[in-house]
C-alpha positions as CSV (number, residue, x, y, z in Angstrom):
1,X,36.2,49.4,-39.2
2,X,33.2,51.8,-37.4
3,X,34.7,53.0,-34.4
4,X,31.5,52.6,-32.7
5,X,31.7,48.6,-33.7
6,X,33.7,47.6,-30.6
7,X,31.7,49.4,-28.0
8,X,28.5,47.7,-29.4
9,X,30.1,44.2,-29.5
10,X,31.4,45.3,-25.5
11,X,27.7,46.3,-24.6
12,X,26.1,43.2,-26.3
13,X,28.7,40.9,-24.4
14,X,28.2,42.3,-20.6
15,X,24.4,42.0,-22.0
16,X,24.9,38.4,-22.5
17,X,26.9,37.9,-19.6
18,X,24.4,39.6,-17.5
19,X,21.8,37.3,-18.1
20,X,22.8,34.8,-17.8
21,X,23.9,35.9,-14.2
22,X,20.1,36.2,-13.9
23,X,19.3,32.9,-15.2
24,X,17.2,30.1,-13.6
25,X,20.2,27.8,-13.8
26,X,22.7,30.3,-12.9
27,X,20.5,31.1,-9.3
28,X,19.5,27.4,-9.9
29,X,23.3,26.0,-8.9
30,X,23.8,28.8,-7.1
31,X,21.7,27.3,-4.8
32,X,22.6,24.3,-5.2
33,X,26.1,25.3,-3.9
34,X,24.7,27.4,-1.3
35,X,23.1,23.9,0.2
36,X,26.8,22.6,0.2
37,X,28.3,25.1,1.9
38,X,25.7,24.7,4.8
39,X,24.0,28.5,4.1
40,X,20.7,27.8,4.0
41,X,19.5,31.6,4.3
42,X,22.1,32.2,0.9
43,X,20.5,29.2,-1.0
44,X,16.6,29.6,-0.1
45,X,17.0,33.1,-1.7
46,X,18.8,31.5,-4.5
47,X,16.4,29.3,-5.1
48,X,13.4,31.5,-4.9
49,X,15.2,33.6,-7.4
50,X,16.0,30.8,-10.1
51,X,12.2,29.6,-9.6
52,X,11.4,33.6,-10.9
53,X,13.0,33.5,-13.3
54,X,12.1,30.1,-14.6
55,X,10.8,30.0,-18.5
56,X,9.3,27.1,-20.3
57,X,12.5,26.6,-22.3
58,X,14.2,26.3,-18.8
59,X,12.5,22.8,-18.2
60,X,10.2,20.7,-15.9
61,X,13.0,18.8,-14.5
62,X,15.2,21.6,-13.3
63,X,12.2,23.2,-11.8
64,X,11.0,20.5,-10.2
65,X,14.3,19.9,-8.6
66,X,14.7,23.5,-7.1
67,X,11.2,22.7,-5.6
68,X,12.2,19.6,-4.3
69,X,15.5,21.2,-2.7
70,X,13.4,24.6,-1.3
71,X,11.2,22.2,0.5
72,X,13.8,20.5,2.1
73,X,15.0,24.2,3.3
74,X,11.8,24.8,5.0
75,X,11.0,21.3,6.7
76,X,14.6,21.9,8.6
77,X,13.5,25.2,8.9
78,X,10.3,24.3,10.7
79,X,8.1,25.7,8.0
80,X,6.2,22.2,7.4
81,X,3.4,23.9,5.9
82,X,5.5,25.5,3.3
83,X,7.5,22.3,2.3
84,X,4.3,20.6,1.5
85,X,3.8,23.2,-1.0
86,X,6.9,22.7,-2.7
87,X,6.5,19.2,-2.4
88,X,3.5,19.4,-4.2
89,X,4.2,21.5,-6.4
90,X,7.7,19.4,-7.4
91,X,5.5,15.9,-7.5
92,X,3.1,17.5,-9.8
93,X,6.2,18.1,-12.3
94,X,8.2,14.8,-11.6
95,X,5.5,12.0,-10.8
96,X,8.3,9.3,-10.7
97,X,10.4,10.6,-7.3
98,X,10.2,8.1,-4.8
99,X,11.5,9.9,-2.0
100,X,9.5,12.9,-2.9
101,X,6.1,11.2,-2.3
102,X,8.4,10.0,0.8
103,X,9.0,12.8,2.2
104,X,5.6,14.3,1.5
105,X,3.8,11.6,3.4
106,X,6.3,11.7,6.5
107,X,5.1,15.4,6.5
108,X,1.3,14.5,6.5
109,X,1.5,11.5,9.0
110,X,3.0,14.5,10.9
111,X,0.1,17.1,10.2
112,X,-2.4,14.3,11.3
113,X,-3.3,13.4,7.7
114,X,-2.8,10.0,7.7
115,X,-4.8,8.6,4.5
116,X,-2.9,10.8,2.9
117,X,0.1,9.7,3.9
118,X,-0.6,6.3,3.6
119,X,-1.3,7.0,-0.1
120,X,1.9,8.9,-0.6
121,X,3.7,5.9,1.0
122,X,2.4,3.4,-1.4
123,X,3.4,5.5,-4.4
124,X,6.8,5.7,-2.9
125,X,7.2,1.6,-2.9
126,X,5.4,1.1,-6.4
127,X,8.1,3.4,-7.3
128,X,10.8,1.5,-5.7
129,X,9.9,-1.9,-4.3
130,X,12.9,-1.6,-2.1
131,X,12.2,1.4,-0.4
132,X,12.4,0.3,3.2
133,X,11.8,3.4,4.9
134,X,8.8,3.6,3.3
135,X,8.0,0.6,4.7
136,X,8.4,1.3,8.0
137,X,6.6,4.7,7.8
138,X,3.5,3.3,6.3
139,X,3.9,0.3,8.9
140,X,3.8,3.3,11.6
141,X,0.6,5.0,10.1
142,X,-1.5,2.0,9.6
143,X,-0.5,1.3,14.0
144,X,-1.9,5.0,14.4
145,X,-4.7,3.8,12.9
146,X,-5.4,0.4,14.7
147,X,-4.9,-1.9,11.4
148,X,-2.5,-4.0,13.1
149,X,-2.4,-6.6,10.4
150,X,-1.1,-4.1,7.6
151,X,1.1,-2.6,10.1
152,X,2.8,-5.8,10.7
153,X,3.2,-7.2,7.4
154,X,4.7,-3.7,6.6
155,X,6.9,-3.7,9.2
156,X,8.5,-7.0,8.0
157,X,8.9,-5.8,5.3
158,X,11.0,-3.4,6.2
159,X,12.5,-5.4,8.3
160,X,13.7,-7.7,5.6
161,X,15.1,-4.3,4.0
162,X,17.7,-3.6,6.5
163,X,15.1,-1.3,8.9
164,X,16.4,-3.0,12.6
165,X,13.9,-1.4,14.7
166,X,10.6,-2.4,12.1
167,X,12.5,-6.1,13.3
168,X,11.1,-5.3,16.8
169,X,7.7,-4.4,16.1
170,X,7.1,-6.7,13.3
171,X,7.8,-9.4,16.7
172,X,5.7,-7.3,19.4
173,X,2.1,-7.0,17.2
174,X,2.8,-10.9,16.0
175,X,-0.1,-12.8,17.8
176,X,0.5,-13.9,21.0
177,X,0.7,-17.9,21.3
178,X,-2.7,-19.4,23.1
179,X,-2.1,-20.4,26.6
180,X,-1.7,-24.4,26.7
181,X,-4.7,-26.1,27.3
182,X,-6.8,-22.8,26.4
183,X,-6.4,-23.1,22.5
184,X,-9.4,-22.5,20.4
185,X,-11.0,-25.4,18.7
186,X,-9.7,-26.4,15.7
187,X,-11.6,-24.8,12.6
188,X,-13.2,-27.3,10.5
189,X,-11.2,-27.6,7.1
190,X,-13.1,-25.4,3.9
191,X,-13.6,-28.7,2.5
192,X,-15.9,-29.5,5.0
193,X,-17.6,-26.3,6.1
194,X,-21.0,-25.2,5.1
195,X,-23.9,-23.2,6.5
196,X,-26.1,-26.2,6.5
197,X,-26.0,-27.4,9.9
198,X,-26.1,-30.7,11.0
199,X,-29.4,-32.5,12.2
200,X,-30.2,-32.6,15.5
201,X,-28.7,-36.1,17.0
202,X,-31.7,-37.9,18.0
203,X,-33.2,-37.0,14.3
204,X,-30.0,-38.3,12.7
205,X,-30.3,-41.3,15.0
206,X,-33.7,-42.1,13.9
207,X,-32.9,-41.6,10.1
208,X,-30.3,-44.4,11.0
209,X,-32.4,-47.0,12.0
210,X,-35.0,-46.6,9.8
211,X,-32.2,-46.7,7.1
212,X,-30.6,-50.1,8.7
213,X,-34.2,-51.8,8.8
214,X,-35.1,-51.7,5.0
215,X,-31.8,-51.7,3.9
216,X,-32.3,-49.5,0.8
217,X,-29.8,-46.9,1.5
218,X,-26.8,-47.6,0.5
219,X,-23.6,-46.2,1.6
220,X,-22.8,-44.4,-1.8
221,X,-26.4,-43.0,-1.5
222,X,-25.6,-41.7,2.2
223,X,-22.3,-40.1,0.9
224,X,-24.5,-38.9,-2.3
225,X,-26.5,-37.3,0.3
226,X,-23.6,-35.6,2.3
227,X,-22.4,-33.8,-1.3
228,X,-25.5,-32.3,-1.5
229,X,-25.1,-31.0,1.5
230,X,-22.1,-29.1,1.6
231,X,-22.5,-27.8,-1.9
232,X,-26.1,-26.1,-0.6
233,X,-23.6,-23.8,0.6
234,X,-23.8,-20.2,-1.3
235,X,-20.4,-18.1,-1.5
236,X,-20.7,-14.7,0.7
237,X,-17.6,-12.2,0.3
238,X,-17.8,-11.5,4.1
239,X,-17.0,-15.5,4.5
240,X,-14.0,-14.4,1.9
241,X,-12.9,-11.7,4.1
242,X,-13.5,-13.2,7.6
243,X,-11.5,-16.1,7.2
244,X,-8.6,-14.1,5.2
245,X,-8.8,-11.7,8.1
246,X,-8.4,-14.8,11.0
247,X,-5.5,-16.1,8.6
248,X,-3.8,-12.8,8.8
249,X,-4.6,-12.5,12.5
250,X,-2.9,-16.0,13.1
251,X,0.4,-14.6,11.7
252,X,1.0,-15.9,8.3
253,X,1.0,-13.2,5.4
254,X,-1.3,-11.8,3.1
255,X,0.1,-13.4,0.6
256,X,0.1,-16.9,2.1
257,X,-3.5,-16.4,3.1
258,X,-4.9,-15.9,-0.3
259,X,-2.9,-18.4,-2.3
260,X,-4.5,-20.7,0.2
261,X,-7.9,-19.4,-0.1
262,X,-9.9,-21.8,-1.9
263,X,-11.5,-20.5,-5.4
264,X,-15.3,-20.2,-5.2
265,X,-15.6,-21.3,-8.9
266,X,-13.7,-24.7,-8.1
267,X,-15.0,-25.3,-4.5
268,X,-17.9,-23.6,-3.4
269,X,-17.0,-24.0,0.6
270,X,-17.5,-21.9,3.2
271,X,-14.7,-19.3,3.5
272,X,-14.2,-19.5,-0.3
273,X,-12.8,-16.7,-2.5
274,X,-14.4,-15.1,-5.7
275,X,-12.3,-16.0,-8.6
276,X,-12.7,-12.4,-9.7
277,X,-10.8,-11.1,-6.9
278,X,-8.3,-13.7,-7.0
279,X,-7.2,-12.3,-9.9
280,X,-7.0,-8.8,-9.6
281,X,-5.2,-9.2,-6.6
282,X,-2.1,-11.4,-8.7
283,X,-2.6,-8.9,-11.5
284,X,-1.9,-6.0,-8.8
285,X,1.5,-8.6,-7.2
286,X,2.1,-8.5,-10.8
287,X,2.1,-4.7,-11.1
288,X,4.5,-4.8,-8.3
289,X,2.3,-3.4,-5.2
290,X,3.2,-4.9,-2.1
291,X,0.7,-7.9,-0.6
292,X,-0.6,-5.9,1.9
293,X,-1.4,-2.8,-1.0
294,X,-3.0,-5.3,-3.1
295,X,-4.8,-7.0,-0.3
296,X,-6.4,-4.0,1.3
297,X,-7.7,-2.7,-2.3
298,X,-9.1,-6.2,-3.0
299,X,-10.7,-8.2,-0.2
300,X,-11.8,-5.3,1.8
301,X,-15.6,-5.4,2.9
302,X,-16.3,-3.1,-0.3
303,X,-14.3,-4.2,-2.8
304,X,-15.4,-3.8,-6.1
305,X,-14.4,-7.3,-7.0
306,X,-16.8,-9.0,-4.2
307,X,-19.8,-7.5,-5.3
308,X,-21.4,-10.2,-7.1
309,X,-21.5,-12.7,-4.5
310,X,-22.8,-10.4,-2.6
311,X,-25.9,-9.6,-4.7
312,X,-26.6,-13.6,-5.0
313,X,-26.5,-13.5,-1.6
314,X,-29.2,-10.9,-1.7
């Protein structure tokens, strides 16, 4: 055997072990540890280290995970702006972390960004229908925003999750009952609601009369008459959303509001629904986005869904 053999084997093994002392996954658990052993300082340089040296063979998941765990070092470290980067930058590698998009869109509400927020929110729940926090956070970003309806029906849901203090609010922005004796008039029913109004009284009387004295009008003619009446009646979306909206404002759910909503293809009625965006919105329950998600993206003033009726209309 060479004697120059063992020294090269020697040289190539502290090569070997040398690199892979400067591997990403050797600073990566390095880290990792670090974070255990509550030495944030140790493990932010780790970190930054293993994210260095990172290589395409090294991943997407283990790099998005160092990410993740940076960011979490500089949110406690006050650096907010910093954590969003690494936020980012880990969502844009791992599109399926729940309580990344989480903790991305508590640090926007934060920064003032609250459509942001309020997006990253609903990614976190599509991601995990259970996520209760998430809930509760959206619920507090759609109050900062004056959209008490989604705020409540978010906070319930959270409430229903486990969230105590959502339990509270969900109760303070429920309507207030009317005082007695001060109630508001009771709506007429979609069945028999229309925008034609109804004759003045002394006309109607007249017609009446003149009616009785021949005699040929008969009572199925008179009801024939009232039909024709109601279904003059043209479906508008803003009769779709403004009676939704004083559902929702009356304290039962989304949901309950637009199962109950009558379909403008079966009953054209005031306050009716377009079938079109009936649907969409059970295909997005379907999809599993929460009532108020699906509501807001389908029976608001501009939804894409509603703009048919509203060129008849026209």
């Amino acid at each position: 055997m060479s004697p120059r053999l063992p020294l090269a084997v020697m040289i190539a093994f502290f090569a070997a072990a040398q690199a892979r002392a400067e591997s990403f996954k050797s600073w990566a658990a390095r880290g990792a540890r670090e974070q255990r052993e509550k030495d944030p300082k140790a493990a932010f340089s780790s970190y930054s280290n293993a994210l260095s040296l990172w290589k395409d063979g090294d991943g997407n998941p283990g790099k998005a995970k160092v990410l993740c765990a940076r960011a979490d070092l500089r949110e406690k470290d006050g650096d907010d702006a910093g954590a969003l980067g690494d936020l980012s930058d880990c969502l844009a590698l791992d599109k399926k972390n729940a309580k990344g998009f989480h903790r991305r869109g508590v640090l926007l509400l934060k920064a003032g960004k609250t459509p942001a927020a309020i997006g990253d929110f609903y990614r976190a729940v599509a991601l995990d229908i259970g996520f209760a926090q998430a809930y509760a956070d959206r619920a507090r970003a759609y109050e900062s925003q004056g959209e008490m309806g989604f705020a409540r029906e978010d906070y319930r849901n959270a409430c229903s999750l486990g969230v105590k203090s959502a339990c509270a609010k969900a109760k303070a922005l429920a309507p207030k009952p009317a005082a007695k004796g001060k109630g508001k008039p009771k709506a007429a029913s979609p069945e028999t609601s229309s925008d034609a109004a109804a004759p003045p009284a002394d006309t109607q009387s007249a017609a009446e009369d003149s009616s009785a004295a021949d005699g040929k009008e008969s009572a199925p003619a008179a009801k024939k008459k009232s039909s024709a009446s109601s279904s003059s009646y043209r479906p508008k979306f803003k009769d779709c959303v403004a009676a939704l909206g004083a559902c929702v404002e009356n304290g039962d759910s989304f949901g309950a509001c637009v199962r109950a909503a009558p379909n403008c293809d079966a009953r054209t009625v005031k306050g009716c629904c377009p079938a079109a965006c009936l649907k969409a919105y059970q295909k997005a329950l379907n999809r599993d986005r929460s009532e108020a998600a699906a509501y807001r993206e389908h029976f608001a003033p501009d939804a894409a869904c509603g703009i048919p009726p509203k060129e008849e209309e026209d």
